[in-house]
DOVOVO-129521 format. One record per residue (C-alpha): z, y, x. Coordinates in steps of 0.02 Angstrom, whole numbers, plus 50000, padded with zeros to 5 digits. Example, Ala and Ser with C-alpha at 12.3 -4.5 7.8 and 13.67 -1.06 7.14 Angstrom:
503904977550615;503574994750684;
END
This chain:
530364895249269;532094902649297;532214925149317;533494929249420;533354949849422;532274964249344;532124981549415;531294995049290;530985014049348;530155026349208;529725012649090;529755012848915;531385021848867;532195019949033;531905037049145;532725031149305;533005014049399;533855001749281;534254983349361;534594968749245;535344952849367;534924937549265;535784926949372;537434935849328;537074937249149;536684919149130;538084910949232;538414903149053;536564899049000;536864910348853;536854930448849;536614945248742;535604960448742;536744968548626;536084988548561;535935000948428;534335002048342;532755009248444;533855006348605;532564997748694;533254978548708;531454973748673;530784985748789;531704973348923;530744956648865;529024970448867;529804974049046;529534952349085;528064952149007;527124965149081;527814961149286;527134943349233;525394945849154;525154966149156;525294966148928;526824968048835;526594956848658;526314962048490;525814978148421;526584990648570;525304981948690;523804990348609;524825008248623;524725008048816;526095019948837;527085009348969;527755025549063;529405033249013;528845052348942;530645059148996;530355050849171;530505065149316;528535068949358;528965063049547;529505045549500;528405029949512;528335019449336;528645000549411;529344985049353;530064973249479;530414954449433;531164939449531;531004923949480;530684903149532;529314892949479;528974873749503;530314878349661;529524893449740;530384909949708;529424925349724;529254942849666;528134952649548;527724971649570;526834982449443;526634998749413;525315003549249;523985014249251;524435033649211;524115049849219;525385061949332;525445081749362;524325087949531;525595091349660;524385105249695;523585114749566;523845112749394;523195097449284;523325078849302;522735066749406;522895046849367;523665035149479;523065018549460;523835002549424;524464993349544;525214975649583;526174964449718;526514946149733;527554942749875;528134924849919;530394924749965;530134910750082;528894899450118;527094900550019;526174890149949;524794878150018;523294888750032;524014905849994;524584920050117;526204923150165;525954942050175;525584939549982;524624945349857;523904964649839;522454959949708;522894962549517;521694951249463;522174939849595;524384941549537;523644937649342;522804923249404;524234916549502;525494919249396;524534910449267;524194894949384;526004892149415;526684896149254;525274884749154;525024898449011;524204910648977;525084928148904;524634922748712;525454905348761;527164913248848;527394925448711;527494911048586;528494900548711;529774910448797;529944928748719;530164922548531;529484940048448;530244951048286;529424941548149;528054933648233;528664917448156;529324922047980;527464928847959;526674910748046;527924900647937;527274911247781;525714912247840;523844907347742;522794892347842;521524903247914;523014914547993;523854900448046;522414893248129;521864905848238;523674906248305;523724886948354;521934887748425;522464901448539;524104890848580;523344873848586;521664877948642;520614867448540;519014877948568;518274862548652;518634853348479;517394869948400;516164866148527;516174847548505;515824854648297;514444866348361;513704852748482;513404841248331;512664854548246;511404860748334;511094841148386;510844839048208;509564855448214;508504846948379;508404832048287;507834837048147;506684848348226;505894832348313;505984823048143;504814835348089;503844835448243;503674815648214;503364817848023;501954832948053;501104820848206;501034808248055;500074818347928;499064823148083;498594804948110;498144803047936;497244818347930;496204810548081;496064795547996;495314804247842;494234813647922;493394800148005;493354789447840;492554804547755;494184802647639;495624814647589;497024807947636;498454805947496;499944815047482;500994801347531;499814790947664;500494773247669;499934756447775;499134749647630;497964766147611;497454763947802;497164744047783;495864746747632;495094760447744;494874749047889;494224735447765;492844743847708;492024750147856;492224730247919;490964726747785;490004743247792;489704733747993;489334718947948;487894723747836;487264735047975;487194721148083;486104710047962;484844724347956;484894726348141;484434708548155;483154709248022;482244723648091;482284717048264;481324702448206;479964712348111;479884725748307;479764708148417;478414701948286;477404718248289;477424719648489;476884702548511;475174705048406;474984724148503;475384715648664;474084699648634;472824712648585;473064724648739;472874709048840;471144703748761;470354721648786;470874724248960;470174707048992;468534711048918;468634730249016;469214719749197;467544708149175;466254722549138;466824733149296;466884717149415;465014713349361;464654732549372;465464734449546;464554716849628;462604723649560;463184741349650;463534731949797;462174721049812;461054736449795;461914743849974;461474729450074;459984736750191;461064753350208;462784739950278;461634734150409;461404751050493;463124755150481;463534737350575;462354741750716;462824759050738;464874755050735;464164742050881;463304753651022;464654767050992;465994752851054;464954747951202;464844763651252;466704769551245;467154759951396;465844770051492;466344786851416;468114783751453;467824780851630;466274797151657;467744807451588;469084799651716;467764803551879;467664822651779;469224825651793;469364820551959;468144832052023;469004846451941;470714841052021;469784840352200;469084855852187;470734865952145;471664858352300;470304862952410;470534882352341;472534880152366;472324873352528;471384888352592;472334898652516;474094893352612;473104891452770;472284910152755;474174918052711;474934906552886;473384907952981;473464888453013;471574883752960;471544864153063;473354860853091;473844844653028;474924839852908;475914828353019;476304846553135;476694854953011;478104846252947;478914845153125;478944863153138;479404865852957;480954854353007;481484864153150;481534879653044;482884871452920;483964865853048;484154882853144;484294889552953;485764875552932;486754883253088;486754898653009;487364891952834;489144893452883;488994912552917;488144915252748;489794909752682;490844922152794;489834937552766;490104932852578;491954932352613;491764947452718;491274956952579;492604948052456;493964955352593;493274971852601;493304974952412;495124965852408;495644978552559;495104993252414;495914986952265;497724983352383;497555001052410;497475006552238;498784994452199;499805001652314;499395020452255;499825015352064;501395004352115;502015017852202;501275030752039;502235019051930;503895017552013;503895036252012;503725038151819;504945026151787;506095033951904;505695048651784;505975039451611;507725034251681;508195050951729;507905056051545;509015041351479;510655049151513;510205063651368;509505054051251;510895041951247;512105057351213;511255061651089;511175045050994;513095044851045;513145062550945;512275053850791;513355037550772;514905049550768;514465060150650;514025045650550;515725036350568;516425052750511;515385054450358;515965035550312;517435039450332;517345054050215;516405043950067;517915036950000;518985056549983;517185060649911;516965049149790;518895049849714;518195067149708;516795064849600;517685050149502;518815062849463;517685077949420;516835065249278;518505062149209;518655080349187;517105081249124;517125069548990;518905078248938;518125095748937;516775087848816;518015080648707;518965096848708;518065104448541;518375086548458;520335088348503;520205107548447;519635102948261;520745088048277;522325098848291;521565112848187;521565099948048;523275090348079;523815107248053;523145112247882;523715094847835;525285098247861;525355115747816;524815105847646;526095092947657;527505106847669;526975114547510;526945098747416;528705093247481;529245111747435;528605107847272;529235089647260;530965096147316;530805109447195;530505098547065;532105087047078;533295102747085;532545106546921;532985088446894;534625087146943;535145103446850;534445099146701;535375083346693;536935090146763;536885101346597;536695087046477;537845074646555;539015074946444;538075069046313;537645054746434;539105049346467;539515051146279;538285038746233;539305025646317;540885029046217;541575016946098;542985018045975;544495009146061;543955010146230;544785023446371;543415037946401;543125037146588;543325055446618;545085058946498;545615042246462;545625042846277;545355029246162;545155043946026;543275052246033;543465064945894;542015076945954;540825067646076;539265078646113;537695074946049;535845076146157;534795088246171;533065089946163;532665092546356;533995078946394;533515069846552;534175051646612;534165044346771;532615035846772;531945053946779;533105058746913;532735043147012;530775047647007;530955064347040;531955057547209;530525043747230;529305059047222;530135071447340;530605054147444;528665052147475;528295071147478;529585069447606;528785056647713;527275065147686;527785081947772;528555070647925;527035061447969;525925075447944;526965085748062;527105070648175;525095068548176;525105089548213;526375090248340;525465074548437;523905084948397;524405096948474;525075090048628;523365081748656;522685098548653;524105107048769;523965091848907;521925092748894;522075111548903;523155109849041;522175093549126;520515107549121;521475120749197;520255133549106;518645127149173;517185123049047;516135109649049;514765117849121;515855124149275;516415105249308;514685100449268;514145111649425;515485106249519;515105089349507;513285090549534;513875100249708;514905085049750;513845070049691;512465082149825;513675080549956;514005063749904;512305059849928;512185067850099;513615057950164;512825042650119;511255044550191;512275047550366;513275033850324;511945023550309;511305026850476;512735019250571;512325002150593;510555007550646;511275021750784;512365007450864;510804997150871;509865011750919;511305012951089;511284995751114;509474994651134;509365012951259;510825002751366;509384987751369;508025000051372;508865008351546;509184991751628;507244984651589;506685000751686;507944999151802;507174981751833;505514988151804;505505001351962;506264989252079;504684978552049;503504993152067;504144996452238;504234978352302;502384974952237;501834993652336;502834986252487;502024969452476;500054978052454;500304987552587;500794974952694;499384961552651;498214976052685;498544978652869;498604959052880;496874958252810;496114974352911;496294964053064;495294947252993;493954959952942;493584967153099;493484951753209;492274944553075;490964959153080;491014954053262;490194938853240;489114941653094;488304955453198;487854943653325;487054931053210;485914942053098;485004949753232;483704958953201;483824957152986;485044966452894;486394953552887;486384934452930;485854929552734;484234939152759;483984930052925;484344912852846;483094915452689;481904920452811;481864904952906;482064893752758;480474903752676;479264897952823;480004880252833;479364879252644;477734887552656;477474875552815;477794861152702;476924866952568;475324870052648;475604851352742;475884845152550;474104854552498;473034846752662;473514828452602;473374830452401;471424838652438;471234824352554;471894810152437;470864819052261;469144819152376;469474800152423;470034796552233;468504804752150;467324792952262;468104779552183;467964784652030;465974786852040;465744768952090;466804762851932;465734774351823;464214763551876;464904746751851;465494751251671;463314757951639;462924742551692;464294729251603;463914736951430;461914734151451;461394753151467;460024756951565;460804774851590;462424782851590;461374796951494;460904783851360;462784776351349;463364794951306;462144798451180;462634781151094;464664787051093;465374790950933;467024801650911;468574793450820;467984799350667;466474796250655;466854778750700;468354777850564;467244782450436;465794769250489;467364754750490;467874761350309;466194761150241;465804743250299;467654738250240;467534745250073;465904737450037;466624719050083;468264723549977;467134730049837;466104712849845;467614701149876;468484710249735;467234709649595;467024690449646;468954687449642;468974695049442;467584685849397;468294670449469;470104671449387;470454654149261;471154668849134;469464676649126;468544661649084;467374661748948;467494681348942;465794687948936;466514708448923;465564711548749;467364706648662;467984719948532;469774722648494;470784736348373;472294739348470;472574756548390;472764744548212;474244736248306;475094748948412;475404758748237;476144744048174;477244741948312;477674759748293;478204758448129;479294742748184;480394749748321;480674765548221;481254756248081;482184742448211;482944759548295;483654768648152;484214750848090;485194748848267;485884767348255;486814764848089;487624748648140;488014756548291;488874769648189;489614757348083;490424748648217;490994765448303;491814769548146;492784754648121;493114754948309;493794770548283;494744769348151;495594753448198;496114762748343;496904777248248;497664763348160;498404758748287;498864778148330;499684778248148;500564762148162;501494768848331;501614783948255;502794775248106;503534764548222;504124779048315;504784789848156;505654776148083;507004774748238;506934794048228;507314795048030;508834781448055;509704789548184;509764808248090;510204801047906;511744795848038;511924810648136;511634822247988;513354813147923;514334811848051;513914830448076;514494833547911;516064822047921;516474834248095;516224850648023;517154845547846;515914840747743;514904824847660;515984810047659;517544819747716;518564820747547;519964829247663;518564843747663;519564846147878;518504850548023;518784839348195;519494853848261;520644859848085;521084839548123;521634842448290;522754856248242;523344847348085;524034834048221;524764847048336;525834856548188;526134839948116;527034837748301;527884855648274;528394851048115;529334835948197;530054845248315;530634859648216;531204848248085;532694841548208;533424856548235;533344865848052;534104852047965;535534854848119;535474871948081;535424869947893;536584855147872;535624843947842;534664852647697;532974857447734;531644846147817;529654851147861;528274844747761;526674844847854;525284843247716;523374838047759;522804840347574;521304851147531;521614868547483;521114874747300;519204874247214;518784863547385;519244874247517;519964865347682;521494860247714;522604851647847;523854863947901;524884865347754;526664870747797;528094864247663;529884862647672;530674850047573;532494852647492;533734838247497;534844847347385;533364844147217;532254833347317;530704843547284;529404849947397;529264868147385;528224882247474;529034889847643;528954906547537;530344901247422;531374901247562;532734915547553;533004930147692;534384920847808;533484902247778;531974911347835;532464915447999;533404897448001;531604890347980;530734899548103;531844898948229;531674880748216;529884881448182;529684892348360;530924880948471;529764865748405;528164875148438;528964880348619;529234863348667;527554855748603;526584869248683;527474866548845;527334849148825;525454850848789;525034863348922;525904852649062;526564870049087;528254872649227;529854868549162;530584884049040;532084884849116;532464905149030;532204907048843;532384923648738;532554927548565;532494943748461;533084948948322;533564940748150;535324934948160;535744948948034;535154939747895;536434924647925;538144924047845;539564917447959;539394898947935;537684898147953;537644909348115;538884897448200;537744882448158;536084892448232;537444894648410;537774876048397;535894874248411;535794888348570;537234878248638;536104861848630;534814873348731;535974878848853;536624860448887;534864855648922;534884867549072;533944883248987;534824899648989;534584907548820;534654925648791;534844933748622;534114951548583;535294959548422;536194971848369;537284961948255;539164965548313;539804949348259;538804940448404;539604951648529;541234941948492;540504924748498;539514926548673;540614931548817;539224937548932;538014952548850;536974966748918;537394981548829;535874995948803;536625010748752;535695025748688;535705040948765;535235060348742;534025058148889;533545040848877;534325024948866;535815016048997;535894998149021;537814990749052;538284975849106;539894966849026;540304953049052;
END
């Protein structure tokens, strides 16, 4: 980074334009910004600072008074810097935020800040070459190319008043904070806090892991009917496990046991069971074969009665046939007469009939085809009234929409009307809301104004205090001075001594020297009474300093208010956020009136579109109308012809078809009464055969002998159940098993089923408790197993944060560290032991070879950390001694040297651009001659290395040494910059 010029208008102490050519000044690589006191050479390096990153360093950034107060109310505050980085040149435009007299009206308004990048020559990849308007935007560019940050730059390039006499003296916790800001080594912090709050989560699931543990035991007890111990172990599980092996073993012996006894008990209940139904199976058989035996007379009339009734069913089957017959004959004769009565055909044939029947259907068949046309004549006449109504509302509906579109045309103006008077009220939202932003400025002053009121009223009684205490201080050392005045002679007689000149006559000879009084006062009363009024003095001055700026707060807000009260600009302001409101609601509306004109535009061509097909559909009806009047007419022609005498050819046709079918029908009635009468003869004759083949002498007889289904069902199941009773009762009795049974057997199977009771109650309860035995050593070998994964998977757990609890404790300075140094204090011990390094080169140049930096990594006192001890050590004694020892002019030597090193370190460590301009202020008052031509041997050493190097001082001997200076003069109005060179 090289600056070549800097422009400054109202800044600072500088009222009008003041330009400061670098390039001139530092044709050399060395210059001077040579001044009185209060001049405003640093006000220059605030200048660079603030054009760069929009702060000045130090303490007069957090005043925010950048604007010049003797600056002409019509002039812009800006600061304009030129300068190259990594080969681009460019310049930087800023103007601070302030507050300006209305150039109507009275009060202030405040201008905002403002800044410009703008590239000379070509830009960068990826940025504009109109530049940059953005102040965010500048900060963040100027920051890319540069590779610090402000913090960083003001530690690297504008070498502050003090800044490093106070790091070179400073504690470690001071000192700290100012490399972490330079060095960034927040990441190192996190990297602390990371292990930390690792440590945290895995402790956390330690005692997840620990708590599932006593969980499992817990379980483990529970189902042992145990408490568990305090400290649960493998061995307390094991013995659990061990017992409830035996407690199911035993359980299974008495399982087996009782099973034994149940089988046993069974058996005898089941042999016994067996025995008595035996004995109950042989006294029913014998019962059941005397009962039948007893029925036999009874079976026989049931056998010939089951007999006749199937002889005769045969015979029934067929009398009902020739019945039925007889019916059927009778009811075509009726519907025979009846057809013939209603055609008046009583002996036609059937063979006639159907001929004429068929010549009816086919004159019927020639009219079919004009069936179908009538049908479509009537389709065509309805079609002929909807075309006209089509027409009619075609025509009705190219009408309206001729209408509608006339109407357009208005409605579009006024939509036109709408979207400008919402383009106007955007544009008006921005003047309205400066407006309002404005009016809540004022606002929140005329609030404050009681606040600034007291304020002032009580700087004033301060001070109006202050005066009467300095008046009294003041009054005080008079007294003083007179008193002493009056008894100086016997002062200065004290200090006489026989044979010594006196130092107001010269004698040797002090015959009469006076003697002191009793209100004699010395100078140590003098010199407090001066140290009193001194204070008193600076009392009175800052109290009327606090007044007088009290009071110009309350003049400028006085002024800013223009004698409105809050409540006025509270009205005001509720009037404008109103209208504020208002605007935005029209505002709002633009986007949907342009929508709202595009979609009339559409809405006039779709009608547009829309008539043009009304009128060619009207056009089109009409003419399929007159097309279709013609086809109608010639039809009726013919369709009158055919229908004759009936109301349309249809009629005609039904008619013709209706006497075909009652011709056929009545031909169809003649041969079914024909074919029934010749069928029930027939039948008759088969009636007689079946009388005769079942060997009844009548077919009166045969009927009398039938038997319904039922009846004869129940004759069969009588006769079967009677055999199956007989065959059954012989089958018992002849089973091998029930031989030698006689029935009169008596057994006590109530005796045996108790016993058996007793058994499988006893072989039951005997099965549940080993089946709870084994489900309890089931159970707990599988919590066992629960607990045993559950150990398995704490002991990995327990390992790994014993390790990260130290090596958390080692990072954050703790535990095994015995250096008692955080990674990230580490870190920074490195990176000063670096600046010591560096620094240490050039102050032993600059102190001849004297002084050398000690970097120190010890602990600090009662355990506290350490690592960024600072030392110096003196070749002259060889001791190491504290950087505070060092005197006024060594100081500077040492942190001059200790700020080049840090520069170069920090620029080396930031990967920063290359520093090409350097400046340093203040200090070289403190150096005697010899040692201020060593520190320019050093500057020189700069300078060779291609850095231009200027000096801020007011020290005159420095204006001899360096040939090329910028004066800054004071003046009554402000301060002058000259250039000498």
């Amino acid at each position: 980074m090289r600056l070549h010029r800097l422009e400054v208008t109202a800044f600072g102490p500088y009222p009008d334009r003041e330009v400061v050519d670098f390039d001139r000044l530092g044709m050399d690589g060395l210059f001077l910004l040579h001044g009185d006191t209060g001049a405003g050479k640093t006000t220059l390096l605030d200048a660079v600072a603030f054009a760069l990153f929009g702060v000045v360093p130090g303490a007069r950034g957090d005043a925010k008074r950048l604007r010049c107060e003797l600056a002409d109310a019509d002039t812009a505050t800006e600061v304009v810097l030129e300068l190259t980085v990594q080969g681009k040149r460019l310049r930087l435009s800023r103007s601070p935020a302030y507050e300006r007299p209305k150039r109507n009206g009275t009060g202030f308004t405040t201008r905002p800040a403002k800044a410009w990048l703008t590239w000379l020559g070509d830009a960068p990849t990826g940025q504009s070459a109109d530049g940059i308007t953005r102040i965010d935007e500048v900060s963040r560019t100027v920051g890319r190319l540069l590779g610090l940050n402000a913090e960083q730059f003001f530690q690297v390039v504008l070498l502050p008043q003090g800044e490093f006499a106070r790091f070179l003296r400073a504690e470690t916790a001071e000192r700290e904070q100012l490399l972490e800001r330079l060095f960034g080594t927040w990441r190192f912090g996190e990297v602390e806090r990371w292990f930390r709050e690792r440590r945290v989560e895995r402790k956390h699931v330690l005692d997840e892991r620990r708590h599932t543990l006593r969980e499992w035991a817990a379980r483990i007890g529970q189902v042992a009917g145990e408490e568990p111990p305090d400290q649960a172990d493998d061995d307390w599980v094991a013995g659990l496990r061990e017992r409830a092996a035996r407690a199911r073993d035993v359980a299974e012996e008495a399982e087996r046991k009782a099973q034994r006894a149940r089988a046993n008990a069974e058996t005898e209940l089941l042999q016994g069971r067996e025995l008595a139904e035996k004995a109950r199976r042989v006294r029913v058989a014998t019962e059941a074969l005397r009962a039948v035996t007893e029925q036999g007379p009874e079976r026989g009339r049931w056998a010939a009665e089951l007999a006749a009734a199937r002889r005769a069913a045969p015979v029934a089957e067929a009398a009902g046939l020739a019945d039925r017959l007889a019916e059927r004959a009778k009811q075509a004769l009726a519907a025979e007469r009846v057809l013939a009565r209603k055609l008046k055909e009583p002996d036609t044939p059937a063979a006639e009939l159907r001929s004429r029947a068929g010549a009816l259907r086919e004159q019927a068949g020639g009219l079919a085809g004009l069936v179908a046309e009538a049908e479509q004549q009537d389709g065509d006449r309805a079609r002929l009234g909807e075309l006209e109504r089509a027409a009619k509302e075609a025509l009705a509906r190219a009408a309206q929409l001729g209408r509608t579109l006339s109407e357009l045309p208005a409605r579009t103006e006024e939509v036109r009307g709408k979207l400008a008077a919402s383009a106007t009220a955007g544009a008006r939202l921005d003047g309205t809301r400066a407006r309002e932003a404005e009016l809540a400025g004022l606002l929140t002053e005329a609030r404050r104004l009681p606040e600034v009121e007291r304020a002032a009223s009580d700087a004033a009684e301060l001070l109006s205090k202050a005066v009467d205490a300095h008046q009294a201080a003041r009054a005080h050392l008079l007294d003083v001075r007179e008193r002493r005045l009056r008894g100086m002679a016997a002062e200065l007689a004290e200090g006489l001594a026989h044979g010594f000149a006196c130092p107001v006559c010269g004698s040797e000879d002090h015959p009469a020297p006076a003697r002191p009084g009793l209100e004699q006062i010395g100078d140590a009363e003098e010199r407090a009474a001066e140290q009193a009024e001194h204070v008193a003095r600076q009392d009175r001055e800052t109290a009327a300093a606090a007044a007088k700026e009290a009071d110009t707060r309350l003049v400028t807000l006085r002024e800013l208010l223009a004698g409105r009260t809050a409540e006025q600009l509270d009205t005001e302001l509720g009037k404008v956020r109103a209208e504020l409101a208002a605007l935005a609601e029209v505002a709002a509306e633009h986007e949907w009136h342009e929508m709202r004109l595009r979609e009339l535009a559409a809405e006039a061509d779709s009608l547009s579109d829309q008539r043009t097909d009304a009128e060619r559909a009207a056009a089109t009806a009409a003419t399929e109308r007159r097309n279709l009047e013609q086809v109608v007419t010639e039809r009726t022609v013919r369709l009158d012809k055919a229908r004759g005498s009936y109301p349309d050819v249809a009629a005609r046709r039904a008619h013709l078809l209706e006497q075909a079918v009652a011709l056929e029908e009545l031909a169809e009635a003649r041969a079914d009464r024909a074919h029934a009468e010749q069928r029930l003869t027939e039948q008759r004759e088969a009636v007689d055969a079946a009388v005769a083949r079942a060997q009844f002498r009548t077919l009166k007889r045969a009927l009398s002998a039938m038997r319904s289904e039922e009846e004869v069902a129940e004759l069969e199941a009588r006769i079967a159940e009677a055999d199956q009773a007989e065959a059954a009762a012989r089958a018992v009795l002849g089973e091998p098993e029930l031989f030698g049974i006689t029935g009169d057997e008596v057994v006590d199977v109530d005796a045996a089923a108790a016993a058996a009771e007793r058994a499988r109650e006893h072989a039951e309860s005997a099965v549940a408790e080993h089946r709870a035995a084994t489900a309890l050593a089931a159970e707990l070998d599988r919590l066992a197993k629960r607990w045993a994964a559950a150990r398995a998977a704490l002991e990995p757990i327990e390992a790994e944060v014993a390790e990260l609890d130290a090596l958390t404790d080692v990072v954050n300075g703790r535990g095994q560290n015995v250096r008692r140094m955080s990674l990230r204090s580490y870190v920074l011990a490195a990176r000063l032991e670096e600046v010591a390094q560096a620094a240490t080169i050039r102050l032993r140049v600059m102190s001849q070879g004297r002084y050398t930096f000690v970097h120190s990594d010890a602990a600090g006192a009662r355990g506290t950390r350490g690592g960024l001890g600072l030392d110096v050590l003196d070749d002259y004694t060889g001791t190491v001694r504290p950087a505070k020892t060092l005197s006024g002019g060594e100081s500077f030597l040492a942190s001059l040297a200790l700020a080049l090193g840090l520069a170069d370190v920090v620029a080396a460590e930031t990967g920063s651009a290359q520093l090409d301009t350097l400046f340093i202020d203040e200090g070289f008052g403190t150096l005697d001659s010899q040692t201020l031509d060593t520190v320019m041997n050093v500057l020189d050493e700069l300078r060779a290395g291609g850095r231009v190097v200027g000096l801020v001082s007011h020290v005159e001997e420095l204006r001899q040494r360096i040939p090329t200076r910028l004066r800054v003069r004071k003046a009554r109005t402000g301060s002058s910059l000259e250039l000498v060179a």
